[in-house]
mmCIF entry with sequence, helices, sheets and N, C-alpha, C, O atoms, coordinates in Angstrom:
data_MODEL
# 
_entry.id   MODEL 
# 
_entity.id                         1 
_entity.type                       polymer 
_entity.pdbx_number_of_molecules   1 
# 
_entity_poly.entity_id                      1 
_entity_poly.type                           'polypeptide(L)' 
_entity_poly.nstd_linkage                   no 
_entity_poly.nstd_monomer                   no 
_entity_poly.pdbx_seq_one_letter_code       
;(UNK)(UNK)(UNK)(UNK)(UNK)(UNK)(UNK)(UNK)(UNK)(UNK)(UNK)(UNK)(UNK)(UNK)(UNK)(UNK)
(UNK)(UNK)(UNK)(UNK)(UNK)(UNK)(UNK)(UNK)(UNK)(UNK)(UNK)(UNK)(UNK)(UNK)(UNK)(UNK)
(UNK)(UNK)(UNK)(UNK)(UNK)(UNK)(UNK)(UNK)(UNK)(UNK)(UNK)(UNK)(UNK)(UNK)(UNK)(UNK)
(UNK)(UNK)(UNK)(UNK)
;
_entity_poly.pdbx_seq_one_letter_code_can   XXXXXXXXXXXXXXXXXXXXXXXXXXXXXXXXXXXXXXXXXXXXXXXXXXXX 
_entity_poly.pdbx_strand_id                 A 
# 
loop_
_entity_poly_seq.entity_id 
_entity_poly_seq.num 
_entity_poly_seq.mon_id 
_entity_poly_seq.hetero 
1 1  UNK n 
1 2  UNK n 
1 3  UNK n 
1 4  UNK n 
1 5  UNK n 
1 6  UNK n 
1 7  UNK n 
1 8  UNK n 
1 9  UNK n 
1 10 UNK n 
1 11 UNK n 
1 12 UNK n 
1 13 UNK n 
1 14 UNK n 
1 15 UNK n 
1 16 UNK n 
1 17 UNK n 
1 18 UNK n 
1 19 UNK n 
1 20 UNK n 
1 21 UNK n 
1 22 UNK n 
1 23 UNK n 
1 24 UNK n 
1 25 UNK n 
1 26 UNK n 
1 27 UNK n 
1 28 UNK n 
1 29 UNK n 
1 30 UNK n 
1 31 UNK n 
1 32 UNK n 
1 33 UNK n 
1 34 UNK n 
1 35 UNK n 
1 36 UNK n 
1 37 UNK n 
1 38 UNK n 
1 39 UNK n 
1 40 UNK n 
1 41 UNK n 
1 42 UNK n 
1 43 UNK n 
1 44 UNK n 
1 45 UNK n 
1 46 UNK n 
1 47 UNK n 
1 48 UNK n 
1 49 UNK n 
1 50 UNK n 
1 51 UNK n 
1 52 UNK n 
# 
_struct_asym.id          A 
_struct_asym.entity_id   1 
# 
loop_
_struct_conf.conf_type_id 
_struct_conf.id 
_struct_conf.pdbx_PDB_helix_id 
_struct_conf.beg_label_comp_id 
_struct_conf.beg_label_asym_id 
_struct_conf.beg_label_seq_id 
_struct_conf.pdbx_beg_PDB_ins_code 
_struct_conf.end_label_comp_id 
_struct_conf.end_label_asym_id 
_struct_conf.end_label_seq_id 
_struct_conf.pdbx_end_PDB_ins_code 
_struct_conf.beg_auth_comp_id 
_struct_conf.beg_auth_asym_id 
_struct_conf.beg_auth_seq_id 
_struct_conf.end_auth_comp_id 
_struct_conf.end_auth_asym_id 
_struct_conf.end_auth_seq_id 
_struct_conf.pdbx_PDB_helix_class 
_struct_conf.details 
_struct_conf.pdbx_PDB_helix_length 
HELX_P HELX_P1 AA1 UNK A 6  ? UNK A 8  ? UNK A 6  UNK A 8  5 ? 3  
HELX_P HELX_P2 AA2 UNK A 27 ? UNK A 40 ? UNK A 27 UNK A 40 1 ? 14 
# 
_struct_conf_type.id          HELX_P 
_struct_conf_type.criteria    ? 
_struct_conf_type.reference   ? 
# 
loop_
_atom_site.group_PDB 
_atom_site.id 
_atom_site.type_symbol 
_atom_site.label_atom_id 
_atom_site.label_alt_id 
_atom_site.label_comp_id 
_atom_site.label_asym_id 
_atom_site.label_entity_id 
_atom_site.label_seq_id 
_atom_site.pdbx_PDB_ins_code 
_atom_site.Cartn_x 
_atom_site.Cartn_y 
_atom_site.Cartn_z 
_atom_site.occupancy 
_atom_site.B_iso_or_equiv 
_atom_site.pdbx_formal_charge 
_atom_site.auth_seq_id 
_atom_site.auth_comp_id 
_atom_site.auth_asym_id 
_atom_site.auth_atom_id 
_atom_site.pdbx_PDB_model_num 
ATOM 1   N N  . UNK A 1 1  ? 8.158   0.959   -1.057  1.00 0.00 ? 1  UNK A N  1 
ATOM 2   C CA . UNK A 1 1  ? 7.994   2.118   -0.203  1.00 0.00 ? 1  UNK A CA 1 
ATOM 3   C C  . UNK A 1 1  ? 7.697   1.696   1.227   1.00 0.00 ? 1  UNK A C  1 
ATOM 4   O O  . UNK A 1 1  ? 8.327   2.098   2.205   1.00 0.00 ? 1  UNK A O  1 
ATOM 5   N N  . UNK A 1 2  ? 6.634   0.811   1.253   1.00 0.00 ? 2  UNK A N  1 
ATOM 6   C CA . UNK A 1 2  ? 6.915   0.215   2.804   1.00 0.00 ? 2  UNK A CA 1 
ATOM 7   C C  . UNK A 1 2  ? 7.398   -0.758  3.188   1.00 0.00 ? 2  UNK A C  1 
ATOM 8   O O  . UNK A 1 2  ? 7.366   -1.879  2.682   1.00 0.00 ? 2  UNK A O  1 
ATOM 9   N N  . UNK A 1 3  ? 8.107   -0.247  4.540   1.00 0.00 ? 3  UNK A N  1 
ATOM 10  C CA . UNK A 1 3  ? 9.240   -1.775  5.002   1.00 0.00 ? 3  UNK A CA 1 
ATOM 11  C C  . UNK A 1 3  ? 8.396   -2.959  4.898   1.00 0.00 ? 3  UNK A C  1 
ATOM 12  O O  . UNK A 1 3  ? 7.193   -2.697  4.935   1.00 0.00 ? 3  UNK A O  1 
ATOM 13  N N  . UNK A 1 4  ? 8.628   -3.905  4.804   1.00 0.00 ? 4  UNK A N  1 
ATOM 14  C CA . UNK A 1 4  ? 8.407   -5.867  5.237   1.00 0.00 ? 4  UNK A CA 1 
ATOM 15  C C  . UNK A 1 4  ? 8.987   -6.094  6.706   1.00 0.00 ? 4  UNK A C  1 
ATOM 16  O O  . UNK A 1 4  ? 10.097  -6.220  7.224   1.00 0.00 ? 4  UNK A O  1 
ATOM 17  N N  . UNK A 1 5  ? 7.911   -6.084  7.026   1.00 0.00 ? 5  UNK A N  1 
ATOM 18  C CA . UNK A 1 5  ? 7.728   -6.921  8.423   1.00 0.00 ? 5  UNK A CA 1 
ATOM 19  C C  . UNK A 1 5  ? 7.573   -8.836  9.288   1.00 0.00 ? 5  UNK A C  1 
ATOM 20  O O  . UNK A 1 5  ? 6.825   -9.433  10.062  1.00 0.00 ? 5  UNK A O  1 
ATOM 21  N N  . UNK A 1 6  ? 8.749   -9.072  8.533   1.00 0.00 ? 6  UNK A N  1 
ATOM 22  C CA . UNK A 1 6  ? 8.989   -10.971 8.305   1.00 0.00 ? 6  UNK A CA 1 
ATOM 23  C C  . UNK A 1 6  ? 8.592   -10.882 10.137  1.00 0.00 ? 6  UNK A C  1 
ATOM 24  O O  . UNK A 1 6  ? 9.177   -10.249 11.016  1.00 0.00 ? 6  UNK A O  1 
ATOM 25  N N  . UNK A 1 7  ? 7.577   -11.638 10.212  1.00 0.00 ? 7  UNK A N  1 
ATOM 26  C CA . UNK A 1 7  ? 7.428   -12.181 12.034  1.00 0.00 ? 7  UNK A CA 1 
ATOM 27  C C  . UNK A 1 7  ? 6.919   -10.978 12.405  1.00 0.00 ? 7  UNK A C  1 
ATOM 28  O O  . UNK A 1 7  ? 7.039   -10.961 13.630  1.00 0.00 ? 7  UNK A O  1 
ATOM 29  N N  . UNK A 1 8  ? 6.315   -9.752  11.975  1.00 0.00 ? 8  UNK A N  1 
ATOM 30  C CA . UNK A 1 8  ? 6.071   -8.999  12.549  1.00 0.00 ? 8  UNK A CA 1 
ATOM 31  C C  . UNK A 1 8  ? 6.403   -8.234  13.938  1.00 0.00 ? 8  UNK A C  1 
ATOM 32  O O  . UNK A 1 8  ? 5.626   -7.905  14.834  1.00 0.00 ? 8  UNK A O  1 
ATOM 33  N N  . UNK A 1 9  ? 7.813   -8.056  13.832  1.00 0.00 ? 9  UNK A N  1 
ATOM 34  C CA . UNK A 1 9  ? 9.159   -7.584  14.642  1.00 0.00 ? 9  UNK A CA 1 
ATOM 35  C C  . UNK A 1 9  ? 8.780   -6.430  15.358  1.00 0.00 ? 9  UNK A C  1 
ATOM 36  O O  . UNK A 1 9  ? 9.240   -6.087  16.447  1.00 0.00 ? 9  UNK A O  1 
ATOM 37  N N  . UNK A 1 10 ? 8.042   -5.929  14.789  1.00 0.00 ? 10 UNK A N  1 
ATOM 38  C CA . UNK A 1 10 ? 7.655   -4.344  14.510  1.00 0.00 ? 10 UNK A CA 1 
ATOM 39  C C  . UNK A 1 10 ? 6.324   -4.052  15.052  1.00 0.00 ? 10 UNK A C  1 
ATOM 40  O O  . UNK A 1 10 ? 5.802   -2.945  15.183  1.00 0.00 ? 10 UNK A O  1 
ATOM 41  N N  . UNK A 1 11 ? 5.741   -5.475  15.417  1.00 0.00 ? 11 UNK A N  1 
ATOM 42  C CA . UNK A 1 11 ? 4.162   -5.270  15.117  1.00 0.00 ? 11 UNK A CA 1 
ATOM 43  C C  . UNK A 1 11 ? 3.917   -4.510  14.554  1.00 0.00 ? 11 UNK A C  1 
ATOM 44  O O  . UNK A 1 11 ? 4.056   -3.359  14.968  1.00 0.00 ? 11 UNK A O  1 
ATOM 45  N N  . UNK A 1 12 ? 3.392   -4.811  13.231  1.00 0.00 ? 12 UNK A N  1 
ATOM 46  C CA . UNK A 1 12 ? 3.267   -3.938  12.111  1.00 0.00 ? 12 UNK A CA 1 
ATOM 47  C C  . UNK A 1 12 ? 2.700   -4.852  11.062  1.00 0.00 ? 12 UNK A C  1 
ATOM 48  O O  . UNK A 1 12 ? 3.652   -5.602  10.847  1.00 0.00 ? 12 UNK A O  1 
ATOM 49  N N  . UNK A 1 13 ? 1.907   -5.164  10.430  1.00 0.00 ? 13 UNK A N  1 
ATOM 50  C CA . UNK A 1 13 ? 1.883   -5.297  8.822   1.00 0.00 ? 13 UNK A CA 1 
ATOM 51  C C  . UNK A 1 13 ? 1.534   -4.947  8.081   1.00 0.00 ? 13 UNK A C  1 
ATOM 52  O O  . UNK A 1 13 ? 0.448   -4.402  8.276   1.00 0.00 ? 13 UNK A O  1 
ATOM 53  N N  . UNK A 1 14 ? 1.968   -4.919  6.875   1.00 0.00 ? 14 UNK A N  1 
ATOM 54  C CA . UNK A 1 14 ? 1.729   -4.577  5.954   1.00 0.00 ? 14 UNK A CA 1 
ATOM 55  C C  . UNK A 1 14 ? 0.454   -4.927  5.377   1.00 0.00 ? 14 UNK A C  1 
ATOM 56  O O  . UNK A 1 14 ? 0.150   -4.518  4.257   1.00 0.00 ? 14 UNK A O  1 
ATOM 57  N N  . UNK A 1 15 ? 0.510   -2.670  4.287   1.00 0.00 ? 15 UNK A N  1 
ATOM 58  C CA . UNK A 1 15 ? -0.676  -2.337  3.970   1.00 0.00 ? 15 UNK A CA 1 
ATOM 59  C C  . UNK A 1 15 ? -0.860  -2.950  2.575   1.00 0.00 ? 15 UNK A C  1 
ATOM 60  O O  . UNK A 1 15 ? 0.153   -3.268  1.952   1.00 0.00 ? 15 UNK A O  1 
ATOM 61  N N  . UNK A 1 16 ? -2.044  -3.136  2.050   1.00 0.00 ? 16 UNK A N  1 
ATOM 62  C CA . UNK A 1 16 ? -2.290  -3.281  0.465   1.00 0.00 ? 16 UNK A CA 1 
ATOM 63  C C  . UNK A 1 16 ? -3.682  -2.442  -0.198  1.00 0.00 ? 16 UNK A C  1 
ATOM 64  O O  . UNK A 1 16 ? -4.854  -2.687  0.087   1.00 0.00 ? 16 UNK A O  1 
ATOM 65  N N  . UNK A 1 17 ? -3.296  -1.626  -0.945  1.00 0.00 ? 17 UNK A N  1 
ATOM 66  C CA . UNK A 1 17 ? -3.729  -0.653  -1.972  1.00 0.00 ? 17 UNK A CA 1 
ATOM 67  C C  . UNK A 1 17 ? -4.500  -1.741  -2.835  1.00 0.00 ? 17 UNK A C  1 
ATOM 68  O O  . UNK A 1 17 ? -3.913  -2.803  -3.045  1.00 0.00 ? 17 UNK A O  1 
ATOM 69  N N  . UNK A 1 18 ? -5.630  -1.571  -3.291  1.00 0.00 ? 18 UNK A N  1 
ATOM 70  C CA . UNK A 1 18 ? -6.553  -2.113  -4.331  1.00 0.00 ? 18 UNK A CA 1 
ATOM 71  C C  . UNK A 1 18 ? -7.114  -0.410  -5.307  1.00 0.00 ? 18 UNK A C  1 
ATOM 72  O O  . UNK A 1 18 ? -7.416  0.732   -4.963  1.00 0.00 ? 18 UNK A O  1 
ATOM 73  N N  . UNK A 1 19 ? -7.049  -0.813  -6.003  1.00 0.00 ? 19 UNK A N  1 
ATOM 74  C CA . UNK A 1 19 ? -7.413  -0.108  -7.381  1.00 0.00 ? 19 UNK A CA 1 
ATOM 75  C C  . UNK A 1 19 ? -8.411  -0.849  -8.388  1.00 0.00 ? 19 UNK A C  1 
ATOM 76  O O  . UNK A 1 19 ? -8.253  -1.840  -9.100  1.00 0.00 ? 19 UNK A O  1 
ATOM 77  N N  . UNK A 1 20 ? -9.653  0.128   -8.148  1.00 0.00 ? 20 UNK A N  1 
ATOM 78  C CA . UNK A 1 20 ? -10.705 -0.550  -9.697  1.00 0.00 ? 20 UNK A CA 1 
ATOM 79  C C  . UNK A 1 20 ? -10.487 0.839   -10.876 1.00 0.00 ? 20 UNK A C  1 
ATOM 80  O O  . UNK A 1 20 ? -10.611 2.061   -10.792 1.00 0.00 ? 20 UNK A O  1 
ATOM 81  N N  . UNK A 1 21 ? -10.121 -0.083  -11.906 1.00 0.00 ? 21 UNK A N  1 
ATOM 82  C CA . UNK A 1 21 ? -10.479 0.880   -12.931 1.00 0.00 ? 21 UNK A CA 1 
ATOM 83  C C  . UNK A 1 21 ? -11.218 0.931   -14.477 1.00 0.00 ? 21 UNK A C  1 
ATOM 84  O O  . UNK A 1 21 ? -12.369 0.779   -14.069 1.00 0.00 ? 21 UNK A O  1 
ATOM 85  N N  . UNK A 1 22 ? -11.302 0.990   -15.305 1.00 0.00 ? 22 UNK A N  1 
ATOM 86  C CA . UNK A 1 22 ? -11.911 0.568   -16.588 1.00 0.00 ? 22 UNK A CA 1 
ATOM 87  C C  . UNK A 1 22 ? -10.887 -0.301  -17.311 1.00 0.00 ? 22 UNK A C  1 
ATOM 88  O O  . UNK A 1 22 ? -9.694  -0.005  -17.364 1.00 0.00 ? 22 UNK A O  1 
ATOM 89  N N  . UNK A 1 23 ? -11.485 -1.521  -17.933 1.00 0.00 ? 23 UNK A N  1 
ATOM 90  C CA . UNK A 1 23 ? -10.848 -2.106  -18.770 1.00 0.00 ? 23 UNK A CA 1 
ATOM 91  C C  . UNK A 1 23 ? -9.697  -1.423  -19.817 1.00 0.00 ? 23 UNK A C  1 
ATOM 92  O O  . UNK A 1 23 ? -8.625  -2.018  -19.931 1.00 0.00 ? 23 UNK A O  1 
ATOM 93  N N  . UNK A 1 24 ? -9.884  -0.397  -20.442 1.00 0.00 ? 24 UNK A N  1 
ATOM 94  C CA . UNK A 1 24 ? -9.503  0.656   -20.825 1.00 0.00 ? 24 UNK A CA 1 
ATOM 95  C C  . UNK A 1 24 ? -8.309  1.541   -20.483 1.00 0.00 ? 24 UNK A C  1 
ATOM 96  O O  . UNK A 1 24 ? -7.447  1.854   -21.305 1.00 0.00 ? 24 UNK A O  1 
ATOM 97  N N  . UNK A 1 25 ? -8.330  1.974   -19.018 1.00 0.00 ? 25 UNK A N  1 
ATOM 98  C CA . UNK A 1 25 ? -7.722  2.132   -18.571 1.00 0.00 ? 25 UNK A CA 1 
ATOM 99  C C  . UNK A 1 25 ? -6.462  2.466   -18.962 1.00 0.00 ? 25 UNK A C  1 
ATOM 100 O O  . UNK A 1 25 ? -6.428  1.261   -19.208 1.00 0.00 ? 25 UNK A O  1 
ATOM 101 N N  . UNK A 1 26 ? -5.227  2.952   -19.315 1.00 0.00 ? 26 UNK A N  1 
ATOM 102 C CA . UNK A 1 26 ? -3.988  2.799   -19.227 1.00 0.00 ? 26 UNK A CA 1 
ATOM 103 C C  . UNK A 1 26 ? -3.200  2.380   -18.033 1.00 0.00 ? 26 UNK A C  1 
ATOM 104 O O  . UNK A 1 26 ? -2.935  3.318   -17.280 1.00 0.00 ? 26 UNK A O  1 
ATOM 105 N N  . UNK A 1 27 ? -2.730  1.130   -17.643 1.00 0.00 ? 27 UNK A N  1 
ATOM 106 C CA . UNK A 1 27 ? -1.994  0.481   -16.516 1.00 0.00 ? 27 UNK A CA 1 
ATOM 107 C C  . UNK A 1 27 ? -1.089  1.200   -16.264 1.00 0.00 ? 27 UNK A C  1 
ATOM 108 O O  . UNK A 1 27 ? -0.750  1.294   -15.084 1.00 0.00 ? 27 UNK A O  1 
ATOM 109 N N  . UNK A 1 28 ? -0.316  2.031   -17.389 1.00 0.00 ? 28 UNK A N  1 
ATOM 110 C CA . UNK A 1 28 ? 1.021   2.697   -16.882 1.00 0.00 ? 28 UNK A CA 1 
ATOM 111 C C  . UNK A 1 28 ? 0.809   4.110   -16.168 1.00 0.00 ? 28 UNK A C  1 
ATOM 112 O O  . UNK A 1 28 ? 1.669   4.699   -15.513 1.00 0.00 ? 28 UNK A O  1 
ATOM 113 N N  . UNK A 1 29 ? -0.573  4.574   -16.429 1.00 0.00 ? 29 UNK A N  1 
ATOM 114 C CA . UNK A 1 29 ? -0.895  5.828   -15.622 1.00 0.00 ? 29 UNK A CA 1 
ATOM 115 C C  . UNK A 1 29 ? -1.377  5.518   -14.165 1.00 0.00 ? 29 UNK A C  1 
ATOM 116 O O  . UNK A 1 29 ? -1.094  5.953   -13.049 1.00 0.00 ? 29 UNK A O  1 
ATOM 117 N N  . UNK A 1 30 ? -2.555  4.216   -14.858 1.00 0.00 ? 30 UNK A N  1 
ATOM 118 C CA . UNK A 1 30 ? -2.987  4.094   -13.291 1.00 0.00 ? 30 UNK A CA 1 
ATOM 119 C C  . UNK A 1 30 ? -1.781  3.632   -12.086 1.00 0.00 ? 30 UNK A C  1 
ATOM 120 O O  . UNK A 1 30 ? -1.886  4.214   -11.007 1.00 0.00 ? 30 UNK A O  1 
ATOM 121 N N  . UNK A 1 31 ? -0.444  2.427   -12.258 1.00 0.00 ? 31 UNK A N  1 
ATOM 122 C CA . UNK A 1 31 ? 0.473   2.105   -11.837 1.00 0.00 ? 31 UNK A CA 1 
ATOM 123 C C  . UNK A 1 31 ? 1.355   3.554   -11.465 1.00 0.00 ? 31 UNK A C  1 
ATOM 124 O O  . UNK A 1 31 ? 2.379   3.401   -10.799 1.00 0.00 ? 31 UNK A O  1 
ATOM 125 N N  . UNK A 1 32 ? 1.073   4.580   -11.775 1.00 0.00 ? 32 UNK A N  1 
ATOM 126 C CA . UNK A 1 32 ? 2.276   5.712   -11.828 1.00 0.00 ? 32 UNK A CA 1 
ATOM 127 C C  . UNK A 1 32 ? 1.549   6.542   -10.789 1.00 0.00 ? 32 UNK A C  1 
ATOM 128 O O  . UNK A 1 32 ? 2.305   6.908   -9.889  1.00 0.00 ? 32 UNK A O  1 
ATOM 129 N N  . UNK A 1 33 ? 0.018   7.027   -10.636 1.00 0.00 ? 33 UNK A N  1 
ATOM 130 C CA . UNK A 1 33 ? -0.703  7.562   -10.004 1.00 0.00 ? 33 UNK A CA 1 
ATOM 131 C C  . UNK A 1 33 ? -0.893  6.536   -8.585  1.00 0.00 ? 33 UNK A C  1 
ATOM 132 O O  . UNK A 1 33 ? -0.715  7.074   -7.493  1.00 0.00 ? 33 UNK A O  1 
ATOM 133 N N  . UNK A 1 34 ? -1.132  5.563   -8.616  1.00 0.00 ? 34 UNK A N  1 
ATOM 134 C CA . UNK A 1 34 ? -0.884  4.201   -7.539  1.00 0.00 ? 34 UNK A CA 1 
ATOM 135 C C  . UNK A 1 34 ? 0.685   4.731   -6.812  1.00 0.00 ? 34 UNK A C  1 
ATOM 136 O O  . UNK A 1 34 ? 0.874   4.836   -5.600  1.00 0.00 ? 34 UNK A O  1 
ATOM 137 N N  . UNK A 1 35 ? 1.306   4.906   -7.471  1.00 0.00 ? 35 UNK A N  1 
ATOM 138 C CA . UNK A 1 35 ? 3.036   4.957   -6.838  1.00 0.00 ? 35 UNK A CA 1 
ATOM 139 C C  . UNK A 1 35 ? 2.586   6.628   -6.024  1.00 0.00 ? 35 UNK A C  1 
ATOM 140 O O  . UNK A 1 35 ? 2.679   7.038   -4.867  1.00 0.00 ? 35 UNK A O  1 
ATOM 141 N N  . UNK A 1 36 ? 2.236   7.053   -6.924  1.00 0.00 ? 36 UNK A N  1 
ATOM 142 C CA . UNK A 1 36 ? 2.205   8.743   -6.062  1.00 0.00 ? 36 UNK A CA 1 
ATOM 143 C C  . UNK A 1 36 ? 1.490   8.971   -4.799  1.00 0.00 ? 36 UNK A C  1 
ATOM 144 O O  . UNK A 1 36 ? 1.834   9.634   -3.820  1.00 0.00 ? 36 UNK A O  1 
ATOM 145 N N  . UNK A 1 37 ? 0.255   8.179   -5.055  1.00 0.00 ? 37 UNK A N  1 
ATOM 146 C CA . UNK A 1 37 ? -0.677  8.262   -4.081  1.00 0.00 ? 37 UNK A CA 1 
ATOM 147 C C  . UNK A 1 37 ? -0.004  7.381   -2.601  1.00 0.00 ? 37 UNK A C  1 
ATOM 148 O O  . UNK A 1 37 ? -0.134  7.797   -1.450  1.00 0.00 ? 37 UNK A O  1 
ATOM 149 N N  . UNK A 1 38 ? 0.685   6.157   -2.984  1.00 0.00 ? 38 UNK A N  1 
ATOM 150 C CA . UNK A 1 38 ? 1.313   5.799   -1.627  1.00 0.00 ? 38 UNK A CA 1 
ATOM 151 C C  . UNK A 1 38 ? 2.530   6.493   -1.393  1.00 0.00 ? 38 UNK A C  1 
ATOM 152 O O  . UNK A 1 38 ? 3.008   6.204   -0.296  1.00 0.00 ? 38 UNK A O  1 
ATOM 153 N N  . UNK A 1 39 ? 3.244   7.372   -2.101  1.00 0.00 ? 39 UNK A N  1 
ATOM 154 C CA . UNK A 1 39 ? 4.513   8.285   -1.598  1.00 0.00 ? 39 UNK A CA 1 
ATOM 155 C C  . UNK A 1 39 ? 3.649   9.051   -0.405  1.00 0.00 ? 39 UNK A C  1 
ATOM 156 O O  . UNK A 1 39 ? 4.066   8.975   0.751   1.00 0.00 ? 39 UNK A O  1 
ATOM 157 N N  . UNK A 1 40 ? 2.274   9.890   -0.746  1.00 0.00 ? 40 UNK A N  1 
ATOM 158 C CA . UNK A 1 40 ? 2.217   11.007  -0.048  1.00 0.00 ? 40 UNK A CA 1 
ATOM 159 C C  . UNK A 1 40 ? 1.304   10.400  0.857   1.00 0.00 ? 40 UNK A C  1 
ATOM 160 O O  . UNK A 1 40 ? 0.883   11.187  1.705   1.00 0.00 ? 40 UNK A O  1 
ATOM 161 N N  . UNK A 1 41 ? 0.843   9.168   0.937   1.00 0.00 ? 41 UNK A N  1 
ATOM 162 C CA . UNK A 1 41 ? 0.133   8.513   2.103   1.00 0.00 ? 41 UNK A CA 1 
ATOM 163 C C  . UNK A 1 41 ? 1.062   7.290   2.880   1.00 0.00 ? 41 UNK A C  1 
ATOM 164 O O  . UNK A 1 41 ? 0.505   6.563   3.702   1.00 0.00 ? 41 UNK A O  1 
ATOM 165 N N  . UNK A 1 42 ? 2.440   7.129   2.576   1.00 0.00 ? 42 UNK A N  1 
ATOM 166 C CA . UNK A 1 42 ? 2.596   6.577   3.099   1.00 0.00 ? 42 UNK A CA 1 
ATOM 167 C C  . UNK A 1 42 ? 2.953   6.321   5.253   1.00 0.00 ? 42 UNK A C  1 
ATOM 168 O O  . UNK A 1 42 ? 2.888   5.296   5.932   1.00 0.00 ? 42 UNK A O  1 
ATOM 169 N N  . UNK A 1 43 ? 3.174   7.244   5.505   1.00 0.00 ? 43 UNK A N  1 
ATOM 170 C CA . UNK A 1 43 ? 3.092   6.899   6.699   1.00 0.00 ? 43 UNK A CA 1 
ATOM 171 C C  . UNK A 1 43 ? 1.380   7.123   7.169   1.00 0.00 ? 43 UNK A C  1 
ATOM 172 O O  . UNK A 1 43 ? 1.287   7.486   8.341   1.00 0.00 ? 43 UNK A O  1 
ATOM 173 N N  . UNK A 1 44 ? 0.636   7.036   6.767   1.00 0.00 ? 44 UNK A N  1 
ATOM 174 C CA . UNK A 1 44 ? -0.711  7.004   7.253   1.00 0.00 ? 44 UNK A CA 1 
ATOM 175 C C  . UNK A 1 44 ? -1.238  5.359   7.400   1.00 0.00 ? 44 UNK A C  1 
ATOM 176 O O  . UNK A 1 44 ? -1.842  4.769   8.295   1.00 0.00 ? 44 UNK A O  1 
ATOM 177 N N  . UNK A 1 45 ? -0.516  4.788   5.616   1.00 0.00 ? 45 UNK A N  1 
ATOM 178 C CA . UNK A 1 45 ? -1.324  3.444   5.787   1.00 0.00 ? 45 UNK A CA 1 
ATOM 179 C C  . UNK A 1 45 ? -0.314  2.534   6.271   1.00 0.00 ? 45 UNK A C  1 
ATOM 180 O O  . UNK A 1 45 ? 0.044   1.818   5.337   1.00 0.00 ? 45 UNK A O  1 
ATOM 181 N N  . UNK A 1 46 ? 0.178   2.315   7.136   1.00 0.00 ? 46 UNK A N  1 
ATOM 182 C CA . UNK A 1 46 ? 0.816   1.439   8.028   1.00 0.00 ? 46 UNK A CA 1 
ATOM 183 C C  . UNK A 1 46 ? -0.095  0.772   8.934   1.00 0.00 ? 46 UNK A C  1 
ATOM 184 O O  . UNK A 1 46 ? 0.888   0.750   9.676   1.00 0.00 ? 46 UNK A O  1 
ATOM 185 N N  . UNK A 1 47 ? -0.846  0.306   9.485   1.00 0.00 ? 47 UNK A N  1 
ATOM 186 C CA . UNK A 1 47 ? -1.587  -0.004  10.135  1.00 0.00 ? 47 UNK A CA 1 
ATOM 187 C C  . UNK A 1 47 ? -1.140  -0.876  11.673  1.00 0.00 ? 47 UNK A C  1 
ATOM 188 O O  . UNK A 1 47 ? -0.263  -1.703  11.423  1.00 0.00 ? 47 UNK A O  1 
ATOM 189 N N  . UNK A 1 48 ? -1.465  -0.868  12.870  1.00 0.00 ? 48 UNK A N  1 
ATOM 190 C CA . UNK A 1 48 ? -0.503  -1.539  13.993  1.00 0.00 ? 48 UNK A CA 1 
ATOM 191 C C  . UNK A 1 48 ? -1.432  -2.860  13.448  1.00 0.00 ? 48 UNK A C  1 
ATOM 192 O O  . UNK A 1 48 ? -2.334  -2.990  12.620  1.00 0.00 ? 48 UNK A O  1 
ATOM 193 N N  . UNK A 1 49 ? -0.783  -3.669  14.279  1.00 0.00 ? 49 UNK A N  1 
ATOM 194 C CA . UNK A 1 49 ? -0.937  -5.525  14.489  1.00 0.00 ? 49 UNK A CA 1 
ATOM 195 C C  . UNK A 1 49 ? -2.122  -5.006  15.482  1.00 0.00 ? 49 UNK A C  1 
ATOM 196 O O  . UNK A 1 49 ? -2.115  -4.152  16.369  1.00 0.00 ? 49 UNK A O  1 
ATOM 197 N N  . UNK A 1 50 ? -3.169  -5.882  14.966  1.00 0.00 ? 50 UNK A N  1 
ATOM 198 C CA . UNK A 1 50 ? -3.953  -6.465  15.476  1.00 0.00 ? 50 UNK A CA 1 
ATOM 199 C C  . UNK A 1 50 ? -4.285  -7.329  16.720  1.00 0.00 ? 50 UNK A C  1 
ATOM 200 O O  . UNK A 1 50 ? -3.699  -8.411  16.681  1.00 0.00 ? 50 UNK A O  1 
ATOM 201 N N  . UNK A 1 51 ? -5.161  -7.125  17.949  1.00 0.00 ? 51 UNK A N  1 
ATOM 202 C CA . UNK A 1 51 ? -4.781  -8.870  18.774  1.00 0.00 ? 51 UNK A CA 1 
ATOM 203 C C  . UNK A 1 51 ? -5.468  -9.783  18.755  1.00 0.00 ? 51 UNK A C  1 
ATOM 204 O O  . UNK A 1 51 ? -6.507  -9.124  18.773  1.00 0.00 ? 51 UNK A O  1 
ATOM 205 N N  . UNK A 1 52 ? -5.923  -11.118 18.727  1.00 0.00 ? 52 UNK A N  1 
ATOM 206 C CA . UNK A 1 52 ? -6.566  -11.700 18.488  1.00 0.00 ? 52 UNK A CA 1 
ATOM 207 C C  . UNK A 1 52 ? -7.207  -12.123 19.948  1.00 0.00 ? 52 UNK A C  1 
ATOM 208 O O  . UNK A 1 52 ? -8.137  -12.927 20.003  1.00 0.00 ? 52 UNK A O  1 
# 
């Protein structure tokens, strides 16, 4: 869902989603709810480049 930014062309890089859940858990719900949640957030978590 979000582009790759090789060299950061774009100034841009890429976002990463972390998820805690119970051992228990079902992976294929939490992985399916993970996919939904970055469809309807995705242009939010883009984040610009940083400067050092």
């Amino acid at each position: 869902v979000f582009p790759n930014h090789p060299g950061n062309t774009a100034g841009k890089v890429d976002t990463v989603l972390a998820v805690l859940a119970e051992p228990s858990a079902n992976v294929g719900t939490v992985g399916y709810e993970m996919g939904q949640l970055v469809d309807r957030f995705a242009p939010y978590m883009v984040t610009a480049l940083r400067s050092t």
